[in-house]
Backbone as a chain_set.jsonl record, in Angstrom:
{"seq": "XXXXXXXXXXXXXXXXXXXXXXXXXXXXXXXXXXXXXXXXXXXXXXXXXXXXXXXXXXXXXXXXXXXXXXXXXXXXXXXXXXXXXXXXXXXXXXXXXXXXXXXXXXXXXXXXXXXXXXXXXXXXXXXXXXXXXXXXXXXXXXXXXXXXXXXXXXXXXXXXXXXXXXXXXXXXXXXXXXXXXXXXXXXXXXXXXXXXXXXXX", "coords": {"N": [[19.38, -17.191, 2.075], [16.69, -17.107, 2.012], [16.226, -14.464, 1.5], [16.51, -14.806, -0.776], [15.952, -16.61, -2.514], [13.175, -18.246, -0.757], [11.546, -16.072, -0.232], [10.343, -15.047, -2.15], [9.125, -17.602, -3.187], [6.981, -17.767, -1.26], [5.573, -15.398, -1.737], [4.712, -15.799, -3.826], [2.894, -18.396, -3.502], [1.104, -17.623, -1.386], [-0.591, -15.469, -2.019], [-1.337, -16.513, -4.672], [-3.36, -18.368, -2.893], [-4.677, -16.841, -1.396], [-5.949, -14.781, -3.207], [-7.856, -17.189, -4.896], [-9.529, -17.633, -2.38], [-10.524, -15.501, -1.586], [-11.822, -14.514, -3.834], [-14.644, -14.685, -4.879], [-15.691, -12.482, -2.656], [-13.367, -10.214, -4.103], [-14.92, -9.957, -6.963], [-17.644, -9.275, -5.742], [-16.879, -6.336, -5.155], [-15.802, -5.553, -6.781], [-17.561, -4.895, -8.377], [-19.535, -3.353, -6.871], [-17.622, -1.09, -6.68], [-17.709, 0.11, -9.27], [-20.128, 0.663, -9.718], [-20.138, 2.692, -8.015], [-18.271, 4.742, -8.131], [-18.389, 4.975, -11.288], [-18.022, 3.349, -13.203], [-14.995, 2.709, -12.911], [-13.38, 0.51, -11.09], [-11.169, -0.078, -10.051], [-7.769, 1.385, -9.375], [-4.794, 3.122, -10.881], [-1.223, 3.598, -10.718], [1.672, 5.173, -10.655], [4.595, 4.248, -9.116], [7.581, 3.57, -6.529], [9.422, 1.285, -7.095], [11.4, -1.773, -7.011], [14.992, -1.1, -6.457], [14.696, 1.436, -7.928], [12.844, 1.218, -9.488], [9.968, 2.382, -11.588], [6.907, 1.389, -11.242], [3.59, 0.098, -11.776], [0.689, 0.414, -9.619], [-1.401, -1.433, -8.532], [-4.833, -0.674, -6.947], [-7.873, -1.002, -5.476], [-10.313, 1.479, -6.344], [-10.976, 4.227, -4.383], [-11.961, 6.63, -4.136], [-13.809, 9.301, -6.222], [-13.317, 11.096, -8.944], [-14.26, 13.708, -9.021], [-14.477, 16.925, -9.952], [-13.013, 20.919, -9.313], [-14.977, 23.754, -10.018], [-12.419, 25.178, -11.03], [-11.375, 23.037, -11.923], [-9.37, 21.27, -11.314], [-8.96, 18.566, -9.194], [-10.532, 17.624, -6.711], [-10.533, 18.145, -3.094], [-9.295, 15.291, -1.24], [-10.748, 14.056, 1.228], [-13.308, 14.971, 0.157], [-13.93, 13.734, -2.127], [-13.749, 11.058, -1.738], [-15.625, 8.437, -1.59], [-18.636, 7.017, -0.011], [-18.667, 3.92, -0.23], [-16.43, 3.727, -0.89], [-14.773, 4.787, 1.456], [-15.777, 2.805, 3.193], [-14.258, 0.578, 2.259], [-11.635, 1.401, 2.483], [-11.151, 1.969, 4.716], [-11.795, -0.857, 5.632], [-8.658, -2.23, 4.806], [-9.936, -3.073, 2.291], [-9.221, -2.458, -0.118], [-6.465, -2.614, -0.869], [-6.074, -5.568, -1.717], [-6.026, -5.804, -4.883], [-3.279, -5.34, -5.333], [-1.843, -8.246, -4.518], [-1.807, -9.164, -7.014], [0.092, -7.656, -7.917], [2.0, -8.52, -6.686], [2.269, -11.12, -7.676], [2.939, -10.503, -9.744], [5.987, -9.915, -9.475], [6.359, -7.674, -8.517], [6.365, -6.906, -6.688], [6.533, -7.519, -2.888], [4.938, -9.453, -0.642], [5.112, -8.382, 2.051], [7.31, -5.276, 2.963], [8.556, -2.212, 2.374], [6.273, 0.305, 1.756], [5.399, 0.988, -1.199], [6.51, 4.456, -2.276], [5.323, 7.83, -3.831], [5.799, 8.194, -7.089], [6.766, 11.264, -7.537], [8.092, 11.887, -5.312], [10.657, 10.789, -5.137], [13.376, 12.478, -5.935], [13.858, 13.558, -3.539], [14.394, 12.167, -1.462], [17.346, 11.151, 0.681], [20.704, 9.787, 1.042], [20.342, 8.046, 2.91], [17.845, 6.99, 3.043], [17.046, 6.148, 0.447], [17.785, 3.738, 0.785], [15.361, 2.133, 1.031], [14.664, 1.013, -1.389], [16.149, -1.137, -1.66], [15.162, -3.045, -0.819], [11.952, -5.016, -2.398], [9.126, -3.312, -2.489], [6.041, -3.32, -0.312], [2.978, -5.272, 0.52], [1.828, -4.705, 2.979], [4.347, -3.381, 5.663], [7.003, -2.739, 8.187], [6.99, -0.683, 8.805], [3.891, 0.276, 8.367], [2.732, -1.571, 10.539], [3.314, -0.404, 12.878], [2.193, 2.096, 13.742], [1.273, 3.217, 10.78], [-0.112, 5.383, 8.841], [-0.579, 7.502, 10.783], [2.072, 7.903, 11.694], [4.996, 9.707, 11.909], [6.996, 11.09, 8.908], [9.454, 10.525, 9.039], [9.996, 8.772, 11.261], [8.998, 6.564, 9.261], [10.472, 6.223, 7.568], [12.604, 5.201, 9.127], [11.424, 3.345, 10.11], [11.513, 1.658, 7.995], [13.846, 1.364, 6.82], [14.981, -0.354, 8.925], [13.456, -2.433, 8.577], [14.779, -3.333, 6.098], [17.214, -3.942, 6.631], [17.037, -6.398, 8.551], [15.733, -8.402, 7.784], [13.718, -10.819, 7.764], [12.293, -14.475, 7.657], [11.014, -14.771, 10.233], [11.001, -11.858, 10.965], [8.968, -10.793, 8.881], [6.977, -12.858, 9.388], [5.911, -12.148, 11.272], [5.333, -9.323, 11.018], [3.061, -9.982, 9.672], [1.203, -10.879, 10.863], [0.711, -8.829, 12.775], [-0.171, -7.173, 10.574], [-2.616, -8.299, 10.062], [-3.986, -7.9, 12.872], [-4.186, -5.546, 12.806], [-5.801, -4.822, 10.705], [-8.527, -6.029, 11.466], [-8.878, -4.384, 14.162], [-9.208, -2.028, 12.546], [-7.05, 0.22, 12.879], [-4.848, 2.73, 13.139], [-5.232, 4.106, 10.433], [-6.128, 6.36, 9.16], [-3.99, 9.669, 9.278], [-4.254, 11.905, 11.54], [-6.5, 14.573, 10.495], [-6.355, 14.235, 7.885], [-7.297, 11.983, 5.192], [-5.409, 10.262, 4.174], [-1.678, 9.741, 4.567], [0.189, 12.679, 4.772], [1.567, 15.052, 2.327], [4.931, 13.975, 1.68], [7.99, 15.949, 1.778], [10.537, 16.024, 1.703], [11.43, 17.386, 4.338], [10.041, 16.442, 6.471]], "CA": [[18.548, -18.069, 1.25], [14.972, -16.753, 2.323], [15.625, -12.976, 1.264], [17.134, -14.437, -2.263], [14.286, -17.397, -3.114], [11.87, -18.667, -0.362], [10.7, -15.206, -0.029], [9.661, -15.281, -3.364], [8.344, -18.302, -3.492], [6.119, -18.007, -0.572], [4.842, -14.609, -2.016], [3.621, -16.298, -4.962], [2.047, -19.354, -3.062], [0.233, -17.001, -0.883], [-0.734, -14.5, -2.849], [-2.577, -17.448, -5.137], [-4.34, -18.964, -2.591], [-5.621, -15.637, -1.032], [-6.994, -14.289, -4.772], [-8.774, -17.705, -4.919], [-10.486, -17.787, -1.331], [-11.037, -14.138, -1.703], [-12.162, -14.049, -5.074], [-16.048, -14.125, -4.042], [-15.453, -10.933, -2.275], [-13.248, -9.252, -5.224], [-16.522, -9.515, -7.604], [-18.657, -8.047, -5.582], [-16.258, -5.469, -4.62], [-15.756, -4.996, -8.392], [-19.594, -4.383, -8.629], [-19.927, -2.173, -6.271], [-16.939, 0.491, -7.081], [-17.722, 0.313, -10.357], [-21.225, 1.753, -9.519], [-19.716, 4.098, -7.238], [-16.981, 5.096, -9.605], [-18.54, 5.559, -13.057], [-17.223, 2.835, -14.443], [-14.039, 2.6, -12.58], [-13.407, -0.305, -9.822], [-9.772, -0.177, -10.347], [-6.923, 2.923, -9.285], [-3.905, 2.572, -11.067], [-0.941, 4.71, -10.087], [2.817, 4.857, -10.707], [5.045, 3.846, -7.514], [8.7, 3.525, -6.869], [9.899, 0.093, -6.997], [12.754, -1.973, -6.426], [16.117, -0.755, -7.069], [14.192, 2.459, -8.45], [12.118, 1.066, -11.271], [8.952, 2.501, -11.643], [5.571, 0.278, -11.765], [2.121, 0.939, -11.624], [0.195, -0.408, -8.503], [-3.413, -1.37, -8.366], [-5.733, -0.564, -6.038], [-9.156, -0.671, -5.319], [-10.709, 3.272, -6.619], [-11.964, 4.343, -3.399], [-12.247, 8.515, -3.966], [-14.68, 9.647, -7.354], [-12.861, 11.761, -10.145], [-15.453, 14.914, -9.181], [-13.483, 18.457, -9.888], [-13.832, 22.064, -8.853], [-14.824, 24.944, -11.501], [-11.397, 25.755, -11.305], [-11.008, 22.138, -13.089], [-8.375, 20.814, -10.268], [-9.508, 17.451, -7.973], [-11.228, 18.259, -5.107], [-9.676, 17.232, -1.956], [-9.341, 13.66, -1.344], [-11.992, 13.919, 1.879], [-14.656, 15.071, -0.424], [-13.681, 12.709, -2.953], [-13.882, 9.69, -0.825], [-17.384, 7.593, -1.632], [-19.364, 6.005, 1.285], [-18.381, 2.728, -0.424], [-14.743, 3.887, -0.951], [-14.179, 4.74, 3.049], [-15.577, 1.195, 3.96], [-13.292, -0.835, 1.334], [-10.199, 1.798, 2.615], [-11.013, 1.688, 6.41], [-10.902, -2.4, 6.245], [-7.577, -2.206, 4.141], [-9.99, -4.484, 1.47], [-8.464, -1.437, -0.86], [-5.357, -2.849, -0.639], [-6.29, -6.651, -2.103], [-5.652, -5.728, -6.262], [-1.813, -5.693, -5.013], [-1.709, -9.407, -4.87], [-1.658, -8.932, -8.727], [1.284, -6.582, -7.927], [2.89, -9.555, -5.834], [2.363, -12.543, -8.849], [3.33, -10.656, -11.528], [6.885, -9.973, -9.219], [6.87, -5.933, -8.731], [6.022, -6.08, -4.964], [5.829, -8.847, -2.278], [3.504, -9.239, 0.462], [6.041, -7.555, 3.386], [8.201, -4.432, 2.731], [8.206, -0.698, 2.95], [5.06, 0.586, 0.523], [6.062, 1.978, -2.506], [5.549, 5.717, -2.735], [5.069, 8.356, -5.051], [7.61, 8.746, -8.591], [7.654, 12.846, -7.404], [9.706, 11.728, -4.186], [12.522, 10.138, -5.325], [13.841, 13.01, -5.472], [13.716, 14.261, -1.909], [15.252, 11.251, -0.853], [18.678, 11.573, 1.073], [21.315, 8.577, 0.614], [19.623, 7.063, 3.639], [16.316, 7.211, 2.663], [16.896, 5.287, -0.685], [18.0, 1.738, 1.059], [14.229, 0.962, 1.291], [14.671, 0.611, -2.196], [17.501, -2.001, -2.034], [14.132, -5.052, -0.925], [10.665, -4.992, -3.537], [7.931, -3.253, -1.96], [5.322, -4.847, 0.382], [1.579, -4.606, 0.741], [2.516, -4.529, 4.763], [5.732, -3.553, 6.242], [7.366, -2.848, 9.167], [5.775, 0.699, 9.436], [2.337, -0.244, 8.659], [2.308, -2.446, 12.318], [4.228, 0.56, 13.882], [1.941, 3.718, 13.501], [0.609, 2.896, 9.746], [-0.713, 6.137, 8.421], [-0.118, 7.863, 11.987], [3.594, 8.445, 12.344], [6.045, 11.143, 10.819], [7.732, 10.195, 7.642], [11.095, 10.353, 9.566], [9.835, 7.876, 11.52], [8.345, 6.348, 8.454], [11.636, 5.891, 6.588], [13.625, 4.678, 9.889], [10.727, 1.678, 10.213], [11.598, 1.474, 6.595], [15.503, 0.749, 6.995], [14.993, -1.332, 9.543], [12.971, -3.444, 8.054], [15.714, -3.927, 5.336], [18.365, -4.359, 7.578], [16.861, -7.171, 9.64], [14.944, -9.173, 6.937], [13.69, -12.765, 7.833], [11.024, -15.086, 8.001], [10.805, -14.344, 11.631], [10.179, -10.74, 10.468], [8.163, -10.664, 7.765], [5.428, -13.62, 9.744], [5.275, -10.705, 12.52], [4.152, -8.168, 10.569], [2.07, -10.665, 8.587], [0.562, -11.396, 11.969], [0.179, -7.375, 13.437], [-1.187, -6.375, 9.823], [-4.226, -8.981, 10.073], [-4.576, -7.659, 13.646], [-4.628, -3.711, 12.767], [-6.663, -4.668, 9.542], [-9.337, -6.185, 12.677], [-9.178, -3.183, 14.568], [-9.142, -0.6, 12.143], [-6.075, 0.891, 13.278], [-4.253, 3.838, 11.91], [-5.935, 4.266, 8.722], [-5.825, 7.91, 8.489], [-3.024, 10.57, 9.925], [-4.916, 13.399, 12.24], [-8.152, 14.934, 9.892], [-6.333, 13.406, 6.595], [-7.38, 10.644, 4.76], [-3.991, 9.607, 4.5], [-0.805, 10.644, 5.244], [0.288, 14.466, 4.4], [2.332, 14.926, 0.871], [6.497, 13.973, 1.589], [8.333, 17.088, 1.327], [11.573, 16.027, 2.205], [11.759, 17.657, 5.687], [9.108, 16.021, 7.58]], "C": [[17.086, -17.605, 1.247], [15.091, -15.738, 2.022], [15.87, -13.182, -0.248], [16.342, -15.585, -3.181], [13.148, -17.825, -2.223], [11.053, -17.525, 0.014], [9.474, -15.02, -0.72], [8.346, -16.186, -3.348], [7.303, -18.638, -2.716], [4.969, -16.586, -0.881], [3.488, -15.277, -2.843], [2.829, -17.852, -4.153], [1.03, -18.257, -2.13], [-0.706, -16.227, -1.262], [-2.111, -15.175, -4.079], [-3.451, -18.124, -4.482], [-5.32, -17.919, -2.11], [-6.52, -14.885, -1.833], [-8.243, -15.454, -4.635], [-9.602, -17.87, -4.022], [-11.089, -16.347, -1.491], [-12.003, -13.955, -2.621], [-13.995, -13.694, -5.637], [-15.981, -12.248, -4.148], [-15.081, -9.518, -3.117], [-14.5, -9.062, -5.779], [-17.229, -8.793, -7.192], [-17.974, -6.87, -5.367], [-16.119, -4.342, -5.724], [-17.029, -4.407, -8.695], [-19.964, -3.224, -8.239], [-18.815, -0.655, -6.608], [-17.275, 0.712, -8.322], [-18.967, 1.207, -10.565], [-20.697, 2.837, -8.965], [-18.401, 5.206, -7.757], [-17.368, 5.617, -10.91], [-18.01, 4.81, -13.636], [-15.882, 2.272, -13.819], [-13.409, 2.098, -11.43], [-11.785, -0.126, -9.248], [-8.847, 1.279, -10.119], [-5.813, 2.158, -10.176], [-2.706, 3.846, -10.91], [0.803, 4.636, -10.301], [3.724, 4.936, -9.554], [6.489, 3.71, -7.861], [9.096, 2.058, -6.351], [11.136, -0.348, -6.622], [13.595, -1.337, -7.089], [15.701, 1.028, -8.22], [13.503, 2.46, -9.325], [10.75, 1.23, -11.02], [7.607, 1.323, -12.683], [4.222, 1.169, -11.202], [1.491, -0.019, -10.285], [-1.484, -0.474, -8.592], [-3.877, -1.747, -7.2], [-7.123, -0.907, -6.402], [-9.601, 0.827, -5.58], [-11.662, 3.305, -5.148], [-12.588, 6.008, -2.977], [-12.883, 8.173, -5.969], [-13.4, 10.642, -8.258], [-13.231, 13.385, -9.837], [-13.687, 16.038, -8.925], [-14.024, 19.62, -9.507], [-13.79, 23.368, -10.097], [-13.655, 25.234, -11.717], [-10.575, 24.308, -12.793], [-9.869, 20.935, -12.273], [-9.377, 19.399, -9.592], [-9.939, 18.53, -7.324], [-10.804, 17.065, -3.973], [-10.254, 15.817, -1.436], [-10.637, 13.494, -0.201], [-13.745, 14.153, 1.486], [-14.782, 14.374, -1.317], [-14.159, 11.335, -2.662], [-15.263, 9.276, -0.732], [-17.539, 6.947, -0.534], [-18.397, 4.51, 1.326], [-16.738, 2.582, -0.52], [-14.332, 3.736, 1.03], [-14.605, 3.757, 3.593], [-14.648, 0.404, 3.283], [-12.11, -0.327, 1.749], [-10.28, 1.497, 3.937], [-10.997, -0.251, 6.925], [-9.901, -2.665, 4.876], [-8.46, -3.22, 2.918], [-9.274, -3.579, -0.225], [-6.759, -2.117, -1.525], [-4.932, -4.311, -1.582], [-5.484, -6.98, -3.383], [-4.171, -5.946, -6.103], [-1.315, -7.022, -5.186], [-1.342, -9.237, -6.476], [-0.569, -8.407, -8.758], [2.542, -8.073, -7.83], [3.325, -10.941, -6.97], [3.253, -12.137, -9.453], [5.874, -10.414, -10.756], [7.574, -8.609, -8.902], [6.396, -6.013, -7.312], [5.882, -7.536, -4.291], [5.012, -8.433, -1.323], [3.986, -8.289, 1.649], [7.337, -6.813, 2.47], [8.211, -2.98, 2.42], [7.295, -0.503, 1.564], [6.03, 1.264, 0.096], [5.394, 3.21, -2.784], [5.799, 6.441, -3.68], [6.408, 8.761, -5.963], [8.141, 10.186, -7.667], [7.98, 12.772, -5.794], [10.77, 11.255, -4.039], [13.427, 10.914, -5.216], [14.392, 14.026, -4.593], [13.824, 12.907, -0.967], [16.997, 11.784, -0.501], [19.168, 10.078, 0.535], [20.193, 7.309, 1.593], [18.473, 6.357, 3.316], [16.403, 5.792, 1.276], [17.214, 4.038, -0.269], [16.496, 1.393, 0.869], [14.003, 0.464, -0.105], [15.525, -0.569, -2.673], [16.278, -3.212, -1.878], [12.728, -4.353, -2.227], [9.591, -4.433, -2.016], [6.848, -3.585, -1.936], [3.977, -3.745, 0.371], [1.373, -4.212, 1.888], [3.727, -4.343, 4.468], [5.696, -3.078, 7.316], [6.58, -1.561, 9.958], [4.463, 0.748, 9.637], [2.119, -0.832, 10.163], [2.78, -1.553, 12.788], [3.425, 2.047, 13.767], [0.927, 3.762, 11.924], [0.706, 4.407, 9.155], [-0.215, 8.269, 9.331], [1.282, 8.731, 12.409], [4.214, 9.05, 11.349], [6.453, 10.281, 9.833], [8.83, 10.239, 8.07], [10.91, 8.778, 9.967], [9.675, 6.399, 10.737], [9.48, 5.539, 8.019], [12.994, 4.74, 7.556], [12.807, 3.324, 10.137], [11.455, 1.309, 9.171], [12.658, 0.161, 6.404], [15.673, -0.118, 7.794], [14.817, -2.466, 9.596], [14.08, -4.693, 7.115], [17.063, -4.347, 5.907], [18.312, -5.628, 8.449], [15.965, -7.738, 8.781], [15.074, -10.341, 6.923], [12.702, -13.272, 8.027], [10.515, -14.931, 8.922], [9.893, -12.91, 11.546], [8.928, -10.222, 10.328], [6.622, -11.663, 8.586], [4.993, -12.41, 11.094], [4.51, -9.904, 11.852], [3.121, -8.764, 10.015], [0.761, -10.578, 9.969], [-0.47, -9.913, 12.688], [-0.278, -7.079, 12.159], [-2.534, -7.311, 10.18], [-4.706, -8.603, 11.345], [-4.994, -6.064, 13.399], [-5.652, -3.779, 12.164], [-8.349, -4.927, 10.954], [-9.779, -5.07, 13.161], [-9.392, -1.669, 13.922], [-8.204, 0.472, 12.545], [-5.114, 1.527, 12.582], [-4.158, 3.882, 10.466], [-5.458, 5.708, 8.589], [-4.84, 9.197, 10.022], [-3.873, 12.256, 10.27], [-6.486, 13.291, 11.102], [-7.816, 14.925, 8.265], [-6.681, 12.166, 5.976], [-6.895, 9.96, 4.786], [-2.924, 10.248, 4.788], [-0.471, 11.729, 3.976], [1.515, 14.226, 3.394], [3.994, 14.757, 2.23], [7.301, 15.111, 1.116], [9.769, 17.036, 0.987], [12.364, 16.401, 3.745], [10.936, 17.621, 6.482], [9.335, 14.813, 7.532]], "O": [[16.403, -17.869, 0.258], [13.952, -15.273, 2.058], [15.634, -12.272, -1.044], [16.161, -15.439, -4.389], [12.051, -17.825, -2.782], [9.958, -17.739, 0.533], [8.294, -14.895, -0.391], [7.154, -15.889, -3.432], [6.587, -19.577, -3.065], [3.819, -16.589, -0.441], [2.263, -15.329, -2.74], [1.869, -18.149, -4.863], [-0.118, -18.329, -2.568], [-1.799, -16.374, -0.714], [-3.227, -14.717, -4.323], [-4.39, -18.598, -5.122], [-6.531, -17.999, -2.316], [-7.585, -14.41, -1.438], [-9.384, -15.081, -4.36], [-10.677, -18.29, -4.451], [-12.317, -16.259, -1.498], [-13.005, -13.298, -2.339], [-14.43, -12.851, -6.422], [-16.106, -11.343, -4.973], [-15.653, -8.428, -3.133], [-15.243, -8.194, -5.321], [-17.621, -7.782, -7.775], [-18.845, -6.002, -5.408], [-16.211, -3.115, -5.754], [-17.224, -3.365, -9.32], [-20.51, -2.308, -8.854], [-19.202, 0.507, -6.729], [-17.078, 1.901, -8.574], [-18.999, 2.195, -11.299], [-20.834, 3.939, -9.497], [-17.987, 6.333, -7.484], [-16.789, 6.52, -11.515], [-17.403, 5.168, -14.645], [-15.612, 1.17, -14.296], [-12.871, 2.906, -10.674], [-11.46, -0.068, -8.062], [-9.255, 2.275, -10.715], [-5.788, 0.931, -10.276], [-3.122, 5.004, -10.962], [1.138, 3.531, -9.873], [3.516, 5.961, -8.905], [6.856, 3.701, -9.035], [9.035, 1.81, -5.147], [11.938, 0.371, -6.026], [13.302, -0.92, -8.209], [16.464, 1.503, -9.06], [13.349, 3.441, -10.052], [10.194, 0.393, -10.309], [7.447, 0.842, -13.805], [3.973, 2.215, -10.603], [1.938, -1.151, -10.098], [-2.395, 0.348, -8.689], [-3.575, -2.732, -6.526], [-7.457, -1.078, -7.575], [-9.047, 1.541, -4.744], [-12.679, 2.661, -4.886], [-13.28, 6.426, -2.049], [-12.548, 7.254, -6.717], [-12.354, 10.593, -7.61], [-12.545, 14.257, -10.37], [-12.625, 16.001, -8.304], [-15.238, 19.697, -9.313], [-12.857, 23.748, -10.803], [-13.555, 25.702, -12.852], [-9.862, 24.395, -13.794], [-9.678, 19.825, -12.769], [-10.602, 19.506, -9.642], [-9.81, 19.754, -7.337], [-10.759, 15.835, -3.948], [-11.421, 15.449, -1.303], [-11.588, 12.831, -0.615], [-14.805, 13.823, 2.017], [-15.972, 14.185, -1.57], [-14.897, 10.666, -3.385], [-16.01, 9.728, 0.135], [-16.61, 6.297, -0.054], [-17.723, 4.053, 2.249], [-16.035, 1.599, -0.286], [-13.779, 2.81, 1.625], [-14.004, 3.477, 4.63], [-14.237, -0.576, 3.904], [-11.184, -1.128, 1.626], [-9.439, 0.713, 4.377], [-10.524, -0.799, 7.921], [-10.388, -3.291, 3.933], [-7.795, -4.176, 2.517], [-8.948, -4.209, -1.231], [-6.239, -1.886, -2.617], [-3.824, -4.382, -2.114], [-4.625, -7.86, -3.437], [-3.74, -6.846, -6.823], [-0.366, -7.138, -5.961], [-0.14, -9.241, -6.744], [0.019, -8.646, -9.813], [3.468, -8.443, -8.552], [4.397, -11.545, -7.02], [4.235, -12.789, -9.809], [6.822, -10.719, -11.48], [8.776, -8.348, -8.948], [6.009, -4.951, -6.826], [5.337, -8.5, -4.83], [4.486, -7.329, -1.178], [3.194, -7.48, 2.13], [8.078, -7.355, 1.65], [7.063, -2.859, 1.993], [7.568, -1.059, 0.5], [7.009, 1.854, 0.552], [4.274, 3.341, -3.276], [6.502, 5.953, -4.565], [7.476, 9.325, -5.724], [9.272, 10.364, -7.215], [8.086, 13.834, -5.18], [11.615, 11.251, -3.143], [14.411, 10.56, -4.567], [15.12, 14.994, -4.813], [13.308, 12.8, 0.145], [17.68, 12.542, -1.189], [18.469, 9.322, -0.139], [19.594, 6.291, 1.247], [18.332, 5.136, 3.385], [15.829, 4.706, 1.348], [16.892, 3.13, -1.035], [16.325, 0.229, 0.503], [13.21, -0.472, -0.211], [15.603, -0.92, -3.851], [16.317, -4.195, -2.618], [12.817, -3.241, -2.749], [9.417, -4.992, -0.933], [6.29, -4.074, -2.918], [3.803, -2.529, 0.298], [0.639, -3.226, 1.969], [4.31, -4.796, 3.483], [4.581, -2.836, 7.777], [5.955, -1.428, 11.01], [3.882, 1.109, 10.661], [1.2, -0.371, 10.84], [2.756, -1.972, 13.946], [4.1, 3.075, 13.709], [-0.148, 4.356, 11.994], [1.888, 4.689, 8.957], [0.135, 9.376, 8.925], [1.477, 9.729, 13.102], [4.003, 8.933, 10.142], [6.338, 9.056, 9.822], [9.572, 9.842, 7.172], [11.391, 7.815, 9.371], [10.034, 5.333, 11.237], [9.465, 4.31, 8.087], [13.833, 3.956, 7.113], [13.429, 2.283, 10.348], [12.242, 0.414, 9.477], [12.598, -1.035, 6.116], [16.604, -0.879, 7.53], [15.414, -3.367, 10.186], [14.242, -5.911, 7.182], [17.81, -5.164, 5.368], [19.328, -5.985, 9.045], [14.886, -7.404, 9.269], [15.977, -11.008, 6.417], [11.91, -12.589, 8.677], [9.291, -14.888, 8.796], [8.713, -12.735, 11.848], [8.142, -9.592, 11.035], [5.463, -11.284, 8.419], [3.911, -12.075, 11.576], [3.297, -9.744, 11.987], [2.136, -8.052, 9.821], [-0.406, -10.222, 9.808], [-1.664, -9.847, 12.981], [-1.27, -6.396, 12.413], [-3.5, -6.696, 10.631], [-5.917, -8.809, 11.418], [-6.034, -5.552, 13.812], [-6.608, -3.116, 12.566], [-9.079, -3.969, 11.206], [-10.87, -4.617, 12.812], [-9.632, -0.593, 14.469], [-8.614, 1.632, 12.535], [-4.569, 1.059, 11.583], [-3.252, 3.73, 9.647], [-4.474, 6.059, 7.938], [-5.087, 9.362, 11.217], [-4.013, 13.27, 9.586], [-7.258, 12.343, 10.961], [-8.597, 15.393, 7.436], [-6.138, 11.189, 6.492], [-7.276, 8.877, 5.232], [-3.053, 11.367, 5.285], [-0.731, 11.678, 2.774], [2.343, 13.339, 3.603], [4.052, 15.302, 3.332], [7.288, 15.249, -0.107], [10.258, 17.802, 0.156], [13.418, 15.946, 4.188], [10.821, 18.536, 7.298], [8.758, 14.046, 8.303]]}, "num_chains": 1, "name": "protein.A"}
């Protein structure tokens, strides 16, 4: 009953009261990337969703656009604005998701949704984390975050989906608001974030 409606329906009650106490904070938040951006407060990004259906996810923009003569990005550490690595280092990066969570393409707990070009470098295993809606937290985030192998990564993942309950889901709710506190495993070694998915890492 709780993985097939009160999950739901506690996404979307949460999810609205946290936009409106927050919503202060968004504005200025909006203000400020938008200076530090060019215009552009907002990331938007295509992700792999439930059951495999691709959605777009919004973020907070916390890296600049800037390229190198060759015309390519320039690596995400030189990318990364003053104002970007404080809004990513206290997860407030993370917030625009709520929007993800209303509209019904992600809830608040469940393995992040990553990039379209790894779907296929998924094994059979690998694809269950697609069987729940991906979360703004999950089970990995409190376990390593950023930090731990993508083996590891994928086995928080399954676990998560395998053992899904209110019990759960208020844990991690509980260890993300404490990591978000401490600043804890934000970035993997001398990456920003974690290192591209290859399939055999």
């Amino acid at each position: 009953m709780y993985r097939v409606f009160f999950k739901r329906l506690i996404d979307i009650l949460a999810a609205l009261i946290v936009l409106i106490i927050l919503s202060p904070v968004l504005l200025i938040l909006v203000v400020v990337l938008t200076i530090a951006n060019n215009g552009k407060p907002f990331f938007f990004q295509e992700r792999i969703g439930y059951k495999d259906k691709i959605f777009k996810v919004i973020k907070f923009k916390t890296m600049n656009d800037r390229r190198g003569k060759d015309g390519k990005l320039l690596p995400d550490h030189v990318r990364l604005t003053p104002a970007g690595k404080f809004v990513r280092s206290t997860s407030l990066d993370e917030l625009p998701q709520l929007l993800n969570v209303l509209i019904g393409e992600m809830s608040l707990v469940g393995p992040r949704p990553l990039l379209v070009k790894y779907l296929p470098l998924y094994n059979d295993q690998q694809l269950i984390r697609h069987t729940v809606k991906p979360g703004i937290s999950g089970w990995s985030q409190v376990n390593g975050r950023n930090t731990v192998s993508w083996q590891q990564r994928f086995e928080h993942d399954i676990f998560y989906v395998e053992n899904l309950s209110l019990t759960l889901d208020l844990k991690i709710l509980f260890k993300t608001v404490k990591k978000v506190v401490v600043r804890e495993g934000i970035a993997a070694d001398d990456n920003v974030t974690m290192p591209p998915f290859t399939g055999n890492n």
